[in-house]
N, C-alpha and C positions, 0 to 999 in steps of 0.2 A: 504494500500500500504506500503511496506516497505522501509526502510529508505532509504537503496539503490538506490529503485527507486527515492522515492522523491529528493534525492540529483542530481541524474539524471536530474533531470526535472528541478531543480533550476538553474542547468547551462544549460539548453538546448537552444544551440542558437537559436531556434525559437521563442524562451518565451521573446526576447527582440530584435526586427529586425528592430526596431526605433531607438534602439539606447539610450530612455531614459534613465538616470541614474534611478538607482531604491533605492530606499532610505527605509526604518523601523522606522516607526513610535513606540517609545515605549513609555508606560507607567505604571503604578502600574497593575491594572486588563486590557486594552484595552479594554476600554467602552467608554469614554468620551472625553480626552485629545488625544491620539493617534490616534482614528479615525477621530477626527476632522484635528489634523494636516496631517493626510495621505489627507485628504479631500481638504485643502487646498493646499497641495503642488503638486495634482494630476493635478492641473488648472494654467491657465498663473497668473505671468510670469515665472514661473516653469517650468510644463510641465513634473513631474517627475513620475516615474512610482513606485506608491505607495503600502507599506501593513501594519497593523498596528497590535499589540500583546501587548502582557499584560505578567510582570516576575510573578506577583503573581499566582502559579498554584492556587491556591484555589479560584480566584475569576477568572481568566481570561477564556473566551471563545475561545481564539487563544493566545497560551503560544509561547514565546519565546524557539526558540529549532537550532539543527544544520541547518537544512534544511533552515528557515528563515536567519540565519548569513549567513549562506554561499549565501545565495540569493542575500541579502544586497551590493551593491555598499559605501553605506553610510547606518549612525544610526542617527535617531533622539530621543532626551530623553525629560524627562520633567523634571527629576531635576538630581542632583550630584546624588545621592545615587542608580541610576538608571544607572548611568554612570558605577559606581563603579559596580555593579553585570554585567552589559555587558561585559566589561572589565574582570574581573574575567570566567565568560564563554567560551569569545574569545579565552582567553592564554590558557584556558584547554585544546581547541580546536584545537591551532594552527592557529585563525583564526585574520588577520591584519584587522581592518576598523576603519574608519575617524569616530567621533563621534560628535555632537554636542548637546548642553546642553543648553534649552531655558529657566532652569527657570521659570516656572508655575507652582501655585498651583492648588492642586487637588479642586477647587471653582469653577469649573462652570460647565454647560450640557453642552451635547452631542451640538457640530453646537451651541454654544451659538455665538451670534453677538460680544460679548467682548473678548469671547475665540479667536475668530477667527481674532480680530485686534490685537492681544496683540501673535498669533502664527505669524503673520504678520513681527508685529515691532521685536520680537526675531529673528527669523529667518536669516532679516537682518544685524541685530546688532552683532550677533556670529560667531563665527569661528569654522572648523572640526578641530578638535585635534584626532590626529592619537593615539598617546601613545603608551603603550607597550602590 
């Protein structure tokens, strides 16, 4: 499908008639960290309508691209450096979104039980910064 379309579809008011905000789970490859937090932030007391991607082209399975940003209501990262390349994408883009920065390292599996209280307690604890 072409870009077109898919940017199409990312805004199509159907794709979100609930209303959830819809948030991007990122992280280095999106294997581990970012689908777990897509996973957790999909369920109460959330409730958010989740997807999760990886900036490293070379390892990720679902790469960070326009169609995803533009999808995003909100970003979620897993550390600064992660922030720092979204952010770099965006402005190329044109594209404004809230970011948050939880601060995990890349130590644990996919759904690990520590991952998932430690996306918990960040989560919390942090604030979206818009930026530039």
């Amino acid at each position: 499908m072409g870009l077109r379309n898919r940017l199409f579809n990312a805004n199509n008011e159907y794709q979100n008639m609930n209303k959830h905000q819809r948030v991007l789970c990122v992280c280095s490859a999106g294997l581990l960290r970012s689908p777990t937090a897509a996973h957790v932030l999909c369920q109460p007391p959330y409730n958010y309508n989740t997807r999760a991607a990886g900036l490293d082209e070379s390892f990720a399975l679902v790469c960070v691209d326009e169609v995803l940003l533009e999808w995003a209501d909100k970003i979620v990262t897993m550390n600064e450096g992660h922030r720092a390349q979204l952010r770099e994408k965006l402005n190329k883009l044109g594209i404004r979104r809230p970011i948050k920065v939880l601060n995990i390292p890349d130590d644990f599996g996919y759904r690990d039980p520590e991952l998932i209280e430690l996306i918990h307690e960040r989560y919390k604890e942090t604030e979206y910064e818009l930026g530039t």
